[in-house]
ZABATOR-599318 format. One line per 5 residues: number of its first residue (from 0); their letters; for each residue x, y negated, z negated of C-alpha. Coordinates in nm, 3 decimals, always signed. Layout:
<rs>
NUM	a	X,Y,Z  ...
</rs>
This chain:
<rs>
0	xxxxx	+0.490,-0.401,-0.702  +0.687,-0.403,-0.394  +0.980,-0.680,-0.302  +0.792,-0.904,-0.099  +0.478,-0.936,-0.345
5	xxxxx	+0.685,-1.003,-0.655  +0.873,-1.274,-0.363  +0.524,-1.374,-0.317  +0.413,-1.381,-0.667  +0.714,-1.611,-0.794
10	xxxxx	+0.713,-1.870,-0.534  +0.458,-2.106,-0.450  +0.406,-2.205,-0.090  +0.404,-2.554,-0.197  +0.730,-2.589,-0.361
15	xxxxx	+0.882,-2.401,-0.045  +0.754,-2.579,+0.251  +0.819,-2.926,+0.010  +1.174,-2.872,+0.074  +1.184,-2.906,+0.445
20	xxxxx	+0.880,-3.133,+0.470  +0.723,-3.411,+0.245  +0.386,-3.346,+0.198  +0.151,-3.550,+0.048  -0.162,-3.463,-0.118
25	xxxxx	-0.539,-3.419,+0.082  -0.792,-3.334,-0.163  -0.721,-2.986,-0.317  -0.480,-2.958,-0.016  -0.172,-3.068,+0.096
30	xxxxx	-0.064,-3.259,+0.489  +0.223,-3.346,+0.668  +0.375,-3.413,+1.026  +0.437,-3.134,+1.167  +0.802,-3.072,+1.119
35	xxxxx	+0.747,-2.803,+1.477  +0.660,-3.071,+1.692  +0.657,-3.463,+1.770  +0.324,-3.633,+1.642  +0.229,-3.962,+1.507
40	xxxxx	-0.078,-3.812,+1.281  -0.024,-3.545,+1.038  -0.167,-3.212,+1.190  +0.024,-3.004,+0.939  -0.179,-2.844,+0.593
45	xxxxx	-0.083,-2.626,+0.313  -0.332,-2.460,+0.159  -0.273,-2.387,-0.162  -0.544,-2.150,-0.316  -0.434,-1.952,+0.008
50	xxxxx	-0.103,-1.984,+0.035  -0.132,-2.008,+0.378  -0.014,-2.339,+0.630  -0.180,-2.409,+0.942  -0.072,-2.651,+1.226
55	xxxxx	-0.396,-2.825,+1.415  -0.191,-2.990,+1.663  +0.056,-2.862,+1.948  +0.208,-2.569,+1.727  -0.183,-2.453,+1.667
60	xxxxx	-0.045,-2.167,+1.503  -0.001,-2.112,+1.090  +0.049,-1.841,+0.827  +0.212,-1.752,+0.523  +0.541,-1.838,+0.303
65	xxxxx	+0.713,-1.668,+0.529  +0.620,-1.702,+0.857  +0.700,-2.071,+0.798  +1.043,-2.050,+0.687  +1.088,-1.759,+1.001
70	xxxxx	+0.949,-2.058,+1.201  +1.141,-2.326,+1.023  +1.467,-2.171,+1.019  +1.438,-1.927,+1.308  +1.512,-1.681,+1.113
75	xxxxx	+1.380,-1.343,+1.159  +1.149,-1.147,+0.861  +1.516,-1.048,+0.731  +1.666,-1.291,+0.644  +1.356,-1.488,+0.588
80	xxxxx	+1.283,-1.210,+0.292  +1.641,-1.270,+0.187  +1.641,-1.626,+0.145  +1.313,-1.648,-0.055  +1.391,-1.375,-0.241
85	xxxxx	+1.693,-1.534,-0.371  +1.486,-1.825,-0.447  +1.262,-1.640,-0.620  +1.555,-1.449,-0.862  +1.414,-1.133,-0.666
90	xxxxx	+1.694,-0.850,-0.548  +1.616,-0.719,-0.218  +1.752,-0.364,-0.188  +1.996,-0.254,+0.120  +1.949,-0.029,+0.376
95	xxxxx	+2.223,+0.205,+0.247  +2.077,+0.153,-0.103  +1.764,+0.235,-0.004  +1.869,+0.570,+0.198  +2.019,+0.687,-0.124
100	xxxxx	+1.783,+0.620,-0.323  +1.551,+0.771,-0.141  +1.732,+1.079,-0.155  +1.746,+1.078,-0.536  +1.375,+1.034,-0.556
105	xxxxx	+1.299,+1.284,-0.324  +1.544,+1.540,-0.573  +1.393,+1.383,-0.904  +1.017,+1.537,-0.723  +1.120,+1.841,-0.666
110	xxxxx	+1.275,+1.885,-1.034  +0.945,+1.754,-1.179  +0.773,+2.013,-0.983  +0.946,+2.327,-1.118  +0.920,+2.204,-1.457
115	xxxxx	+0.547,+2.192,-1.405  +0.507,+2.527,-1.260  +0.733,+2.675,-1.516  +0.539,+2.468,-1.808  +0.237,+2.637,-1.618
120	xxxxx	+0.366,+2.963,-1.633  +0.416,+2.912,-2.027  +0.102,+2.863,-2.091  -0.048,+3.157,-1.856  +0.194,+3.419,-1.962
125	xxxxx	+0.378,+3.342,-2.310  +0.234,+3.467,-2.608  +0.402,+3.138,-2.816  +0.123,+2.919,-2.605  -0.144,+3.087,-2.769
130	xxxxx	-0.230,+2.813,-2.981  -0.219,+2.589,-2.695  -0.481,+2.811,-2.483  -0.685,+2.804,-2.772  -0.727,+2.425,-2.783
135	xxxxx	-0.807,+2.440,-2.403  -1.041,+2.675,-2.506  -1.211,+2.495,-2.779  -1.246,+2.209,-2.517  -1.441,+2.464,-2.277
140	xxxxx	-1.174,+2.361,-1.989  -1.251,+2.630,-1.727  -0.966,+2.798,-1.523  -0.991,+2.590,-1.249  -1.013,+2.274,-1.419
145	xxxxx	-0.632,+2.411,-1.568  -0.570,+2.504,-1.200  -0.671,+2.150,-1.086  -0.468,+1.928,-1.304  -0.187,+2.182,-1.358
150	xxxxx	-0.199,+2.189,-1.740  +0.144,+2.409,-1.917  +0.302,+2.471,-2.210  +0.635,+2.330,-2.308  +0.798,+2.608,-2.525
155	xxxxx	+0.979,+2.528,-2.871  +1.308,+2.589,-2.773  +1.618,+2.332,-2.718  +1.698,+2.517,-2.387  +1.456,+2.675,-2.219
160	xxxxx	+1.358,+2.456,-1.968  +1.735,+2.350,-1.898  +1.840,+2.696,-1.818  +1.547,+2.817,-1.614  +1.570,+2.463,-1.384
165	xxxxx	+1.997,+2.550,-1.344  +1.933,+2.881,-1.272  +1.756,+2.725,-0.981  +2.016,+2.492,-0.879  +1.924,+2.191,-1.045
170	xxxxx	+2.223,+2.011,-1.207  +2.220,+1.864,-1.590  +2.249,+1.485,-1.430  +1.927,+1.556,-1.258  +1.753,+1.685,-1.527
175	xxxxx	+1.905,+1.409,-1.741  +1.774,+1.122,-1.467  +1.414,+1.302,-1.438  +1.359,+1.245,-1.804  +1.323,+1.622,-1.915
180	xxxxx	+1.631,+1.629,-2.123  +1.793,+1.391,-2.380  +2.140,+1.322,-2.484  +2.230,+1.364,-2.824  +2.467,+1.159,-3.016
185	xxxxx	+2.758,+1.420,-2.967  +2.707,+1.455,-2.551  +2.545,+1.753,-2.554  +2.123,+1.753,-2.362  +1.848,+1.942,-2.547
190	xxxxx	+1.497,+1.987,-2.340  +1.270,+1.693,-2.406  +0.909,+1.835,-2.456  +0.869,+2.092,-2.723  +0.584,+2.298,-2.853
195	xxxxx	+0.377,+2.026,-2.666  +0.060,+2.083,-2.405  +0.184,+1.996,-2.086  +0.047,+1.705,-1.848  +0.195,+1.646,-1.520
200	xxxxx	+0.153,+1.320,-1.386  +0.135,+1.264,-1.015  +0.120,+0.971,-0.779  -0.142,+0.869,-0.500  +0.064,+1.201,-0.276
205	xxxxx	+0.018,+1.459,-0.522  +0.414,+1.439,-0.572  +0.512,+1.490,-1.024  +0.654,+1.187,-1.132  +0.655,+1.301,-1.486
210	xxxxx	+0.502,+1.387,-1.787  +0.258,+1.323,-2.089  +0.270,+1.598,-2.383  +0.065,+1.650,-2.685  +0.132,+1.791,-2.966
215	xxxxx	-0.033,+2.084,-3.140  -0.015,+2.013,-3.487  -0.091,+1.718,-3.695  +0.270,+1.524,-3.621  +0.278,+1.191,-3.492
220	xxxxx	+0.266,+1.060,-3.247  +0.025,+1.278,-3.062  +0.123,+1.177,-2.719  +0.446,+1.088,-2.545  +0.477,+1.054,-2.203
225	xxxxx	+0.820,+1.084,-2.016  +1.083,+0.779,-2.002  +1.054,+0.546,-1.726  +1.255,+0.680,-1.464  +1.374,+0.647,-1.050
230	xxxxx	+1.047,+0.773,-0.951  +0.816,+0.755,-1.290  +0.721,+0.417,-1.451  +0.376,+0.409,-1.678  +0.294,+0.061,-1.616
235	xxxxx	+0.251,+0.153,-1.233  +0.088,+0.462,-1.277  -0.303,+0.608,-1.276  -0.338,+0.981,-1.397  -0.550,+1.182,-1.217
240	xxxxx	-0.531,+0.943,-0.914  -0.474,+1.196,-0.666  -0.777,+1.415,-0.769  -0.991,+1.129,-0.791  -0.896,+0.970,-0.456
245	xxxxx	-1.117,+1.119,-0.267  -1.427,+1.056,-0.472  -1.351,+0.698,-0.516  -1.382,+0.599,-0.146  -1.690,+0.791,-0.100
250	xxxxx	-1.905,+0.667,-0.428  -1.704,+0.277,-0.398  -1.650,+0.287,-0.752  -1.356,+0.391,-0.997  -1.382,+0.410,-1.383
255	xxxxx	-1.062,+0.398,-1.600  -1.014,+0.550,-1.910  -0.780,+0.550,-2.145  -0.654,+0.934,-2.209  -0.587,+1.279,-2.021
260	xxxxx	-0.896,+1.458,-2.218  -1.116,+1.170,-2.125  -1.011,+1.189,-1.699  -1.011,+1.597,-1.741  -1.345,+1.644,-1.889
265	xxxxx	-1.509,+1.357,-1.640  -1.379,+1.613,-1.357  -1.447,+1.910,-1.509  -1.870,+1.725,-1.547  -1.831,+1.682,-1.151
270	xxxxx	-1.703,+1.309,-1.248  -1.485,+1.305,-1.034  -1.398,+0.882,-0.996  -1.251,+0.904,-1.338  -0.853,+0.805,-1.373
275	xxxxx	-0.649,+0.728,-1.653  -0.495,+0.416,-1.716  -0.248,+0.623,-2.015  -0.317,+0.360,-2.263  -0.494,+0.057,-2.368
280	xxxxx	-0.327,-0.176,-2.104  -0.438,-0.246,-1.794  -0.160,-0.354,-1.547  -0.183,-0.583,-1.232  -0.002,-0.285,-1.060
285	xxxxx	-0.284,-0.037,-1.088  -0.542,-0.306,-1.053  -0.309,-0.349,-0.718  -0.336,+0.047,-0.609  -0.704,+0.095,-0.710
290	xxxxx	-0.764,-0.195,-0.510  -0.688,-0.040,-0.157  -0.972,+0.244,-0.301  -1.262,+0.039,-0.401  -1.335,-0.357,-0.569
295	xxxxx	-1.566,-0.159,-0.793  -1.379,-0.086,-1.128  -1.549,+0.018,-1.419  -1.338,+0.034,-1.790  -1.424,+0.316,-2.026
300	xxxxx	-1.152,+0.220,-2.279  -1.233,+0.318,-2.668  -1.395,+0.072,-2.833  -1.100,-0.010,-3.086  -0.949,-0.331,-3.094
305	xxxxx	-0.687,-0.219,-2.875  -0.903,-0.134,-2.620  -1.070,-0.520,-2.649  -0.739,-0.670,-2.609  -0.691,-0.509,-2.247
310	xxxxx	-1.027,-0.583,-2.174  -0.973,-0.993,-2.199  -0.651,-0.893,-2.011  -0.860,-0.747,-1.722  -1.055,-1.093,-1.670
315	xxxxx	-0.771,-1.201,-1.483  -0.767,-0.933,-1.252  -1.090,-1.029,-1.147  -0.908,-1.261,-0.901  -0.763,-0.980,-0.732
320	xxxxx	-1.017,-0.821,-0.698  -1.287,-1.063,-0.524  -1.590,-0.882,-0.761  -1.665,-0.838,-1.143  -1.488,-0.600,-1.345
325	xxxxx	-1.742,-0.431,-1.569  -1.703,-0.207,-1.897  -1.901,+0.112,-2.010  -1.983,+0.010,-2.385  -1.930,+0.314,-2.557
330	xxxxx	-2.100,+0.449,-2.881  -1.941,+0.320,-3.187  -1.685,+0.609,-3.305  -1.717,+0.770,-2.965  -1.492,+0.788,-2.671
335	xxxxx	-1.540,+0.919,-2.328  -1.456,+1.267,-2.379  -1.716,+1.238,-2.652  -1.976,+1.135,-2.470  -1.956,+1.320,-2.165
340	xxxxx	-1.904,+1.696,-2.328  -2.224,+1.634,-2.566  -2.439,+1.469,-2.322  -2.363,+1.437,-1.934  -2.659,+1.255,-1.843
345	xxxxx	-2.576,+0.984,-2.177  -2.273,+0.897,-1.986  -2.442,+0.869,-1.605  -2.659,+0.617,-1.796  -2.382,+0.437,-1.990
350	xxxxx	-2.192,+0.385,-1.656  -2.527,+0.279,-1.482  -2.556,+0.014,-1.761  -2.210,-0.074,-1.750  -2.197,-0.483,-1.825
355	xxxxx	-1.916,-0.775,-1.647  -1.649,-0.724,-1.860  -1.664,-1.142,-1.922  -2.056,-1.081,-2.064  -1.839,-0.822,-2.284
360	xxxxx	-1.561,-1.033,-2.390  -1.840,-1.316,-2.470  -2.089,-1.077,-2.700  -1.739,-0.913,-2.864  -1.617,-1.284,-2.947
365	xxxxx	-1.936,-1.467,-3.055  -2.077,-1.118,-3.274  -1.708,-1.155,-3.474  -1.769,-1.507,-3.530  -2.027,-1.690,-3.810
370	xxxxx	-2.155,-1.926,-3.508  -2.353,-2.161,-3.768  -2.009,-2.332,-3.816  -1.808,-2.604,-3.645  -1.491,-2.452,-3.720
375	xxxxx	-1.615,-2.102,-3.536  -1.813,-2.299,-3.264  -1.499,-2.480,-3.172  -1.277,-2.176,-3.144  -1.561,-2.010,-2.923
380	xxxxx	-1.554,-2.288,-2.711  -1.163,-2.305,-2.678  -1.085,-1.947,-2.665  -1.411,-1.885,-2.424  -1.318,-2.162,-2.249
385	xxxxx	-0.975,-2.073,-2.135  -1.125,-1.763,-1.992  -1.405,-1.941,-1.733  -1.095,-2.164,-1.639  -0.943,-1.863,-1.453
390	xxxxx	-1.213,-1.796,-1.291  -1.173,-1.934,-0.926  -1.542,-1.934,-0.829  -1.701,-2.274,-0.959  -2.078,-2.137,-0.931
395	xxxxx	-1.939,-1.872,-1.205  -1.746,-2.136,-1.395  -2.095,-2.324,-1.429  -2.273,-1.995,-1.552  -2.062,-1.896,-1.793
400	xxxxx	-2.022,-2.258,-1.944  -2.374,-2.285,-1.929  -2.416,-1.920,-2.142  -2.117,-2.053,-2.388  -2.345,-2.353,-2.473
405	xxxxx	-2.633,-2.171,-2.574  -2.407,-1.981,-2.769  -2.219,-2.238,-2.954  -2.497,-2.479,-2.977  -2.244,-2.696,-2.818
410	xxxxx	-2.292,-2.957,-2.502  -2.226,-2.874,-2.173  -2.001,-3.177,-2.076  -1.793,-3.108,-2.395  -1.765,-2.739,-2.277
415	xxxxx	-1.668,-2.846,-1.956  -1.390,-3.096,-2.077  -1.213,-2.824,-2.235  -1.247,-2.581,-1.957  -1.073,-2.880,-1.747
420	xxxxx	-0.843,-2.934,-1.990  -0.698,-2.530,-1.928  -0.731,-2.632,-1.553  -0.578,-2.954,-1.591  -0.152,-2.828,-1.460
425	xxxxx	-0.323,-2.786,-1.121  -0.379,-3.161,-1.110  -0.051,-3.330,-1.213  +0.120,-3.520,-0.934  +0.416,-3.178,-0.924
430	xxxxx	+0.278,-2.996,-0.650  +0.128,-2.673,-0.848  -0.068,-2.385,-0.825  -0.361,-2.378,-1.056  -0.373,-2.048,-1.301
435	xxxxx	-0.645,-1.907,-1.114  -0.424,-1.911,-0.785  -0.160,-1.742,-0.928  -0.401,-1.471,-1.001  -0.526,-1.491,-0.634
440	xxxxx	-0.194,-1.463,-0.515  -0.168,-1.105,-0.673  -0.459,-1.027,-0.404  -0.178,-0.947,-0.166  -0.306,-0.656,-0.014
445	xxxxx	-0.557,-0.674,+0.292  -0.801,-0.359,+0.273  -0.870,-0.433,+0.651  -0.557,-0.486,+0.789  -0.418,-0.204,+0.556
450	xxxxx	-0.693,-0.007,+0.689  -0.550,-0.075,+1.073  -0.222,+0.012,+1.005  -0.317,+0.299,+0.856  -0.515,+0.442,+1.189
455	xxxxx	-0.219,+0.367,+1.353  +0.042,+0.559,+1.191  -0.177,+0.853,+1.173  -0.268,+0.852,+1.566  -0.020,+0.664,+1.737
460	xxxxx	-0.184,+0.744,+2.044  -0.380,+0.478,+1.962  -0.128,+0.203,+1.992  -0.224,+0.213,+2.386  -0.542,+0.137,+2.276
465	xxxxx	-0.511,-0.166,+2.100  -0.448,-0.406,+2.367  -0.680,-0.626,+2.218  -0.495,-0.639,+1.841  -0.269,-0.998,+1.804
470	xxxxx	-0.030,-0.977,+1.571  -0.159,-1.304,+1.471  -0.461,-1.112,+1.321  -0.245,-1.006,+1.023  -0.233,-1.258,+0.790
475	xxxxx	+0.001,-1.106,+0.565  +0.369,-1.150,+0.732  +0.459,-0.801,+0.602  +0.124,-0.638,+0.754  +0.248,-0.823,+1.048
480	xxxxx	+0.576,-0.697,+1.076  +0.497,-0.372,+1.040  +0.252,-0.383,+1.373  +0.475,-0.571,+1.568  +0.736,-0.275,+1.512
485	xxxxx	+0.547,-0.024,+1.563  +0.412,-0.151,+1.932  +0.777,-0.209,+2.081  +0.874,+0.146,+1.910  +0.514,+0.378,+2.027
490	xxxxx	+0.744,+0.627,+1.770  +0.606,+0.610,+1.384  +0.918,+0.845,+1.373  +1.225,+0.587,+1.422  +0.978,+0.307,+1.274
495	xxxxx	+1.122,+0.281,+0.926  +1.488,+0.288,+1.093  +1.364,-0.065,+1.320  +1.217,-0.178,+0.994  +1.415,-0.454,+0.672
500	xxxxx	+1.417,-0.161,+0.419  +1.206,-0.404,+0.176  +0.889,-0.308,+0.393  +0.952,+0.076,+0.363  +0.735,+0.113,+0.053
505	xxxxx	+0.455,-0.074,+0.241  +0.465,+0.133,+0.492  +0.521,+0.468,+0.266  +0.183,+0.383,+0.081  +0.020,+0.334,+0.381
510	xxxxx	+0.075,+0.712,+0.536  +0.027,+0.817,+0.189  -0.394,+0.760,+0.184  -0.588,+0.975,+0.446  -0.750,+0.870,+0.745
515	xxxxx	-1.096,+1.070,+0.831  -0.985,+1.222,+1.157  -1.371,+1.199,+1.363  -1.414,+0.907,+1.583  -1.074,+0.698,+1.545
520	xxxxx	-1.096,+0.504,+1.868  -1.442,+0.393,+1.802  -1.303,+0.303,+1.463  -1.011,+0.115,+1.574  -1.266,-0.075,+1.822
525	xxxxx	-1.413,-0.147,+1.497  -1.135,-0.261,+1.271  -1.028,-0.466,+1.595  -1.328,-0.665,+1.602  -1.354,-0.691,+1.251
530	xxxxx	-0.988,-0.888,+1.239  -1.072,-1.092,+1.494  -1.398,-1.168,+1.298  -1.196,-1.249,+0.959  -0.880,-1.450,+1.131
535	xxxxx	-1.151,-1.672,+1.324  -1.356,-1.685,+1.010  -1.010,-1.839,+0.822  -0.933,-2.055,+1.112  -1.256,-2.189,+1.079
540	xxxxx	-1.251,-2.285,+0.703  -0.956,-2.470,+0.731  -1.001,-2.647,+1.014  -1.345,-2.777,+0.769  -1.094,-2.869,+0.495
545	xxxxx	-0.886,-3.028,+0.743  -1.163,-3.191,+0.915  -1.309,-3.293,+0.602  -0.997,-3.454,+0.435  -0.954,-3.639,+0.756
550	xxxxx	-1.268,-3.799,+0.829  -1.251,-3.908,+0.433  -0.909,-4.078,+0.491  -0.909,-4.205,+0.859  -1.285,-4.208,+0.957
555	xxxxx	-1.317,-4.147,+1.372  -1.053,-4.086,+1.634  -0.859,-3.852,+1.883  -0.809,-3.630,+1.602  -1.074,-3.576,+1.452
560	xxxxx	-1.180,-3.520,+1.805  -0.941,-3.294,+1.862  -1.069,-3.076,+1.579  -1.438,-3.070,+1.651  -1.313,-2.951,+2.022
565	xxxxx	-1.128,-2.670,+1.828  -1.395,-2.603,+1.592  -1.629,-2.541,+1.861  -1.426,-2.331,+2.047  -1.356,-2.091,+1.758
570	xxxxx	-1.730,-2.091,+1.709  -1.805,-1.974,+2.041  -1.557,-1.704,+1.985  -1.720,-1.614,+1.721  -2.035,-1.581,+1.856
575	xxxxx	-1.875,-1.330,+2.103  -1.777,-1.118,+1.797  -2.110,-1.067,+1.655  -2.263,-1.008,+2.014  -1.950,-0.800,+2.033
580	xxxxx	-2.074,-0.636,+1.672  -2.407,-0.595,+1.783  -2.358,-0.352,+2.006  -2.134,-0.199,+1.869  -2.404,-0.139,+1.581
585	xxxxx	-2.651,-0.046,+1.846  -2.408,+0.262,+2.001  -2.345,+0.379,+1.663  -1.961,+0.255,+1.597  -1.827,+0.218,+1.270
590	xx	-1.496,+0.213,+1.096  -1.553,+0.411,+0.740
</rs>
């Protein structure tokens, strides 16, 4: 998670914009005078399940956390960044930091690399790995698949690695900081991985970050991955997510499974959408990255209790996402690798079948349970019921209370009391996000503004073509920042040295995913239109719960006015987008 989304994650917009202006409470919303300009009638909303603000009167502009205190303080996105992030209990890193850390990382690859070729070269060339080829072979791993995902052979000596990576210039420290050795109680470093199958792990650019090992005997444990390091940490990371890439965009859909076996043999079975989540628990960070791929995410995790757990875990992240998690029930005793090396066509089926991973978490907790009793009924309800709180769509709130009380034999109203009782912080009188918004505040990437950027730094001869792009479109201040940038530079080169340092991993991830290269300026006509078609779209919603909360509290006058006027004008701009759309349609445009 990058700076300015844990900023974003810790504060709520609320609580900030409170301190410079009292607000006061307008339905699920918040209003004010605008603190920007003189008015008698409050113009000025907070939107809470957004986090956005929005002025309808003079200002008519609005935005995020931090455009506001930009516009508030008139500050600029540095030291806007700065002063929320110390708010938040967030460190913001410097831009001489940052170069040298940058440099570090950029070292700590290349040492990961060697080791992987030279683990690779072990297990090619060294007669010790022959028990290790022979498990590849028993697994019927073909010599591309071992190409493909790089597989080696850590040998079982204290210093083999260590000398053949300072023969090549690499210093102990390094080695040290990259995880492949450890310290010993008396100072001296012995190689890490030993008599272990070799897995290197690589990000989203195909660069090693570090590595999982198995052993080849029957020691525990079995796997151990390497320590979290400058440019390696597990919680953040997806094996197999460079392969898989690719095949994500073009089916929409991405299936996560728990070990290395289970993601190699998917590929190997022309699976290619298969990456590892290397473990049982599902983080908000690679919910985050597989995001920016596809909404579609399908879990494959082993059916163990373990594997459960981070399922109820993933509800959450359902919030994120916009769309339904779902889960591939898997044969009792049987995990993917399982599955897909006795029977391909079992596991196209079992993903095909694939249930909402709350329909899962329901049937798991109600089969466990002796539902004929109060006791059980009433811990069904409670523990079922904090779930469908979190969800921020009422219409599936009312489904699944409606499914828990056939279930539980139990009311709907009752159900419903207890889900508002789990809902009930977002009503006290504190200004408060309710637990679903936090999770929607995690959805802090924008696939189609992302998506603009990312035609833009890969043809910035398209910046001359995008006359028609207002900053105003990105809603995300970062997103924002980055666009504004880049059109006084033209020069993707010097933009990261024009750029706070914070917004240098945004950026980074951005160049890091591909861009088809057939058709860009029809695309960016596309993606153009397409902003201008959301940002109208929001302008339009809360203007309604603006207009709504008004005419409820004041009845008629020159404000409400005032709004209709606006509201028709955005609709007529609107129109011009689809008309806009439709021919674009009709000539063949598109942005994919």
């Amino acid at each position: 998670m990058s700076v300015i989304d844990e900023v974003k994650q810790k504060l709520d917009i609320v609580e900030v914009v409170s301190q410079y202006v009292p607000l006061t409470k307008a339905g699920r919303n918040f209003k004010a005078r605008c603190p920007f300009h003189e008015e008698r009638t409050p113009s000025f909303f907070v939107f809470p399940e957004r986090q956005s603000w929005h002025c309808f009167g003079a200002c008519g502009t609005g935005g995020d956390v931090f455009s506001f205190v930009m516009k508030q303080q008139g500050m600029e996105f540095s030291e806007a960044l700065r002063l929320l992030a110390q708010q938040a209990g967030v460190t913001v890193p410097t831009r001489i930091e940052r170069d040298t850390r940058k440099d570090e990382r950029e070292r700590l690859y290349q040492v990961n690399e060697a080791a992987a070729r030279f683990f690779q070269d072990q297990l090619l060339h060294s007669t010790a790995a022959a028990k290790a080829r022979d498990y590849l072979s028993g697994r019927d791993f073909t010599t591309d698949t071992l190409t493909a995902f790089q597989l080696g052979y850590s040998p079982d000596s204290y210093e083999a690695l260590k000398s053949h990576l300072q023969e090549r210039g690499f210093s102990e420290k390094e080695l040290v900081d990259a995880g492949l050795l450890v310290e010993t109680d008396d100072g001296r470093t012995r190689d890490r991985f030993r008599n272990r199958l070799m897995f290197p792990i690589r990000d989203a650019r195909g660069r090693t970050t570090g590595f999982g090992a198995r052993v080849l005997d029957d020691s525990l444990p079995k796997y151990t991955n390497s320590p979290q390091t400058l440019v390696f940490d597990k919680s953040g990371t997806l094996y197999a997510i460079d392969l898989a890439a690719p095949a994500i965009r073009k089916r929409d859909q991405v299936i996560i499974v728990e070990g290395y076996m289970d993601t190699i043999t998917a590929h190997q079975n022309d699976f290619n959408n298969v990456v590892a989540s290397m473990g049982t628990a599902i983080t908000e960070r690679q919910v985050t990255t597989l995001k920016r791929l596809s909404k579609n995410i399908i879990l494959a995790l082993d059916a163990d209790a373990a594997g459960e757990e981070a399922m109820l875990r993933c509800v959450d992240y359902e919030n994120i996402l916009d769309a339904e998690i779902r889960v591939i029930v898997l044969p009792e005793g049987k995990d993917p690798d399982d599955v897909i090396r006795e029977d391909p066509q079992k596991w196209q089926e079992l993903v095909e079948d694939a249930v909402p991973v709350v329909d899962f978490t329901f049937s798991t907790k109600t089969t466990r349970l002796d539902m004929t009793t109060a006791r059980n009924q009433s811990r069904a309800v409670h523990e079922l019921g904090a779930i469908i709180a979190r969800m921020k769509d009422a219409v599936r709130r009312d489904h699944y209370i409606r499914r828990l009380e056939i279930l539980t034999k139990t009311r709907y109203n009752i159900i419903e009391g207890v889900v508002k009782e789990y809902m009930a912080p977002s009503k006290q009188s504190k200004p408060k996000r309710e637990p679903a918004t936090q999770a929607t505040q995690l959805l802090l990437s924008n696939p189609l503004e992302e998506y603009c950027l990312r035609l833009l730094l890969h043809h910035p001869e398209l910046t001359n073509m995008s006359e028609g792009l207002l900053p105003e479109y990105f809603q995300d201040s970062q997103n924002r920042e980055i666009f504004v940038t880049l059109q006084q530079t033209k020069d993707t080169s010097s933009l990261k040295d024009n750029l706070d340092p914070a917004l240098w991993e945004q950026v980074e991830s951005l160049v890091a995913l591909d861009v088809i290269d057939n058709k860009i300026d029809k695309k960016l006509d596309t993606v153009i239109l397409r902003l201008r078609e959301q940002y109208l779209r929001d302008q339009n919603e809360e203007r309604a719960a603006a207009f709504a909360t008004t005419t409820e509290e004041e009845g008629s006058g020159a404000d409400l006015t005032r709004l209709k006027e606006e509201g028709i004008e955005a609709n007529i701009q609107l129109q011009e987008v689809f008309e806009q759309k439709g021919r674009s349609d009709r000539s063949g445009k598109g942005w994919t």
